[in-house]
LUMDRENNU-525061 format. One record per residue (C-alpha): residue in three letters; residue number from 1; x, y, z. Coordinates in pm, 1 decimal, always signed. Last residue first. Layout:
BEGIN
+---------+-----+----------+----------+----------+
! residuo ! num !        X !        Y !        Z !
+---------+-----+----------+----------+----------+
!     ALA ! NUM !        X !        Y !        Z !
...
+---------+-----+----------+----------+----------+
REM end
This chain:
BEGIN
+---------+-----+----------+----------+----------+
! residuo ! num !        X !        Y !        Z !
+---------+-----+----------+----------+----------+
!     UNK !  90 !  +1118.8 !  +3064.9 !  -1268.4 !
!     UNK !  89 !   +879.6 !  +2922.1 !  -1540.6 !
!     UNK !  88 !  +1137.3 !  +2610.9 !  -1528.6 !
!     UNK !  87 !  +1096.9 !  +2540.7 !  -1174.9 !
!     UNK !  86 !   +721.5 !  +2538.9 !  -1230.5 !
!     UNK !  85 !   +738.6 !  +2301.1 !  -1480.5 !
!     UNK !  84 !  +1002.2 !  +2062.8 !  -1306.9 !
!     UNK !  83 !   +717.4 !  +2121.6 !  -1005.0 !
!     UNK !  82 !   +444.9 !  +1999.7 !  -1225.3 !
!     UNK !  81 !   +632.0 !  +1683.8 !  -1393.8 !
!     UNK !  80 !   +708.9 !  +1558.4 !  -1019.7 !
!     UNK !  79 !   +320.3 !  +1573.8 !   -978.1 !
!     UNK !  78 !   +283.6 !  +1361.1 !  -1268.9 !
!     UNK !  77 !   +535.3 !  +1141.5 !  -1153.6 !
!     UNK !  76 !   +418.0 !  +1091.9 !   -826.5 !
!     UNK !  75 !   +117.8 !   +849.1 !   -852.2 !
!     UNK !  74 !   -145.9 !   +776.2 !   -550.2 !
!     UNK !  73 !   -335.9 !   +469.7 !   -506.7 !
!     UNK !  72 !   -556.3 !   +491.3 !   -164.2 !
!     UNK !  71 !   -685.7 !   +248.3 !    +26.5 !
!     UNK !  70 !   -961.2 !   +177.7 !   +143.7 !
!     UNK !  69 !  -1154.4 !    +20.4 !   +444.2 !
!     UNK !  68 !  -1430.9 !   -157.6 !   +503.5 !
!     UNK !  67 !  -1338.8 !   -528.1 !   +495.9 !
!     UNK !  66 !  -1581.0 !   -768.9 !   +382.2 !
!     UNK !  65 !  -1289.1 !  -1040.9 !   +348.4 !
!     UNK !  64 !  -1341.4 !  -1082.9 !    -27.7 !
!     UNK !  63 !  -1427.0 !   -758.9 !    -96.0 !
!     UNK !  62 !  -1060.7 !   -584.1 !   +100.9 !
!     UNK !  61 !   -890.3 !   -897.6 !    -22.6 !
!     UNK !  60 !   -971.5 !   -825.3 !   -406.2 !
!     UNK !  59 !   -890.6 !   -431.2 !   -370.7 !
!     UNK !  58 !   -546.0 !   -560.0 !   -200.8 !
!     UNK !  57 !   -486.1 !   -816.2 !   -512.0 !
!     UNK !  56 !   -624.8 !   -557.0 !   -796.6 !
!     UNK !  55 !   -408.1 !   -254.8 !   -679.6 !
!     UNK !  54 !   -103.9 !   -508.5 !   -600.5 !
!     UNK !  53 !   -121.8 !   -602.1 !   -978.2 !
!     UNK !  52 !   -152.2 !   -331.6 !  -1170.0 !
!     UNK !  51 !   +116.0 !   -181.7 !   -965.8 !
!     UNK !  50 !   +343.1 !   -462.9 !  -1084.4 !
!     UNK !  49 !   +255.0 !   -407.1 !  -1468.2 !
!     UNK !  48 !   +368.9 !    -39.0 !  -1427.7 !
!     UNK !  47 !   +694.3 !   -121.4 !  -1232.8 !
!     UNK !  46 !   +760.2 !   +188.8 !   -989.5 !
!     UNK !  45 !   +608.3 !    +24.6 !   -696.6 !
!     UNK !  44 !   +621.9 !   +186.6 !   -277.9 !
!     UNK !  43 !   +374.1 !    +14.0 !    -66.8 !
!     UNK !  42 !   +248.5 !   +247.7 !   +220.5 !
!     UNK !  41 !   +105.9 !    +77.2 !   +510.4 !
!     UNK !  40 !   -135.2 !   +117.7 !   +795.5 !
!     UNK !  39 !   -180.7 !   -104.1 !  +1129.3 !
!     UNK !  38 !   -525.0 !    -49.2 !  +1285.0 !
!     UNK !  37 !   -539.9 !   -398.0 !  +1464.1 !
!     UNK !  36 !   -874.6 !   -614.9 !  +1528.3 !
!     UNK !  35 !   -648.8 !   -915.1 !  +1546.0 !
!     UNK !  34 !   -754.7 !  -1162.5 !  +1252.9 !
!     UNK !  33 !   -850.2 !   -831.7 !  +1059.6 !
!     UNK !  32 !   -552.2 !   -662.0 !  +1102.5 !
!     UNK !  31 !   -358.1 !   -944.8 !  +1034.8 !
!     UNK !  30 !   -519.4 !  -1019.5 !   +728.7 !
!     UNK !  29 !   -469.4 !   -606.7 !   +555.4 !
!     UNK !  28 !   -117.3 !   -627.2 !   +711.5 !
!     UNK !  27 !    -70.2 !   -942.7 !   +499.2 !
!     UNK !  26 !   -240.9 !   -835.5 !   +210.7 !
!     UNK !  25 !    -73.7 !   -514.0 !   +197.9 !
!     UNK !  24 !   +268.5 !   -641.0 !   +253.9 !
!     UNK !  23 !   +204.4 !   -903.3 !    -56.8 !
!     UNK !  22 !   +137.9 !   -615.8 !   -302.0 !
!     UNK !  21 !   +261.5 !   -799.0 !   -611.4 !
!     UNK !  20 !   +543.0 !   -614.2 !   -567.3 !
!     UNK !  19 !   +554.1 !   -369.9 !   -299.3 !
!     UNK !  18 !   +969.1 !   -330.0 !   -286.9 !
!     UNK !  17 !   +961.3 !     -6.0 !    -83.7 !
!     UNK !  16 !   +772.9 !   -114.5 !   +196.3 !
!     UNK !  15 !   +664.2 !    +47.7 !   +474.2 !
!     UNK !  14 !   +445.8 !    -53.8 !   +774.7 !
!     UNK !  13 !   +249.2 !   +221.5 !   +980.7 !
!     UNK !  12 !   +194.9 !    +81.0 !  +1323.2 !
!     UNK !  11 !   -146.8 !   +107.3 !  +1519.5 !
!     UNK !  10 !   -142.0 !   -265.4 !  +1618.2 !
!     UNK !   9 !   +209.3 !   -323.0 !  +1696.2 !
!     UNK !   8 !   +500.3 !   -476.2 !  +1454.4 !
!     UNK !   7 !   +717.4 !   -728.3 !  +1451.6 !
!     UNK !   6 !   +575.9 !  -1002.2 !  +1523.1 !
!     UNK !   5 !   +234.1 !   -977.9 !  +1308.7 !
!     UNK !   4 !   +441.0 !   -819.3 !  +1031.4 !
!     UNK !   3 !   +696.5 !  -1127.0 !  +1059.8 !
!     UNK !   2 !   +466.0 !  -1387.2 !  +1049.7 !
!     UNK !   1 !   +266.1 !  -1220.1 !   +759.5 !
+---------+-----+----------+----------+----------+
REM end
């Protein structure tokens, strides 16, 4: 969280491609509320079990810290499925 809270500005979309356990979210999700920031992030996970995970941990902090806000979980694959469809009725 050091580094986010360095490194970045209050408005700032953070990225990371790595999410994990969804550490990134927690931290921007603290910082902003420690500092009143607006700072966004995207946390990129292809690992089934690690998704799990990070949507339970950044859900948890958002209760626990009576934060209203949301976030939203979005897969690709089944969207990437639609376009190889598509490409194939072409």
């Amino acid at each position: 969280s050091d580094t986010i809270k360095l490194m970045t500005n209050s408005d700032d979309l953070i990225l990371d491609f790595h999410a994990g356990s969804g550490t990134t979210g927690h931290a921007v999700l603290e910082i902003n509320k420690s500092d009143r920031g607006q700072r966004q992030f995207i946390l990129v996970e292809q690992l089934n079990e690690h998704i799990e995970i990070c949507n339970e941990r950044n859900q948890k902090v958002l209760t626990q810290n009576n934060i209203d806000d949301k976030f939203i979980y979005f897969e690709l694959k089944k969207y990437n499925q639609i376009l190889l469809n598509l490409k194939k009725q072409s």
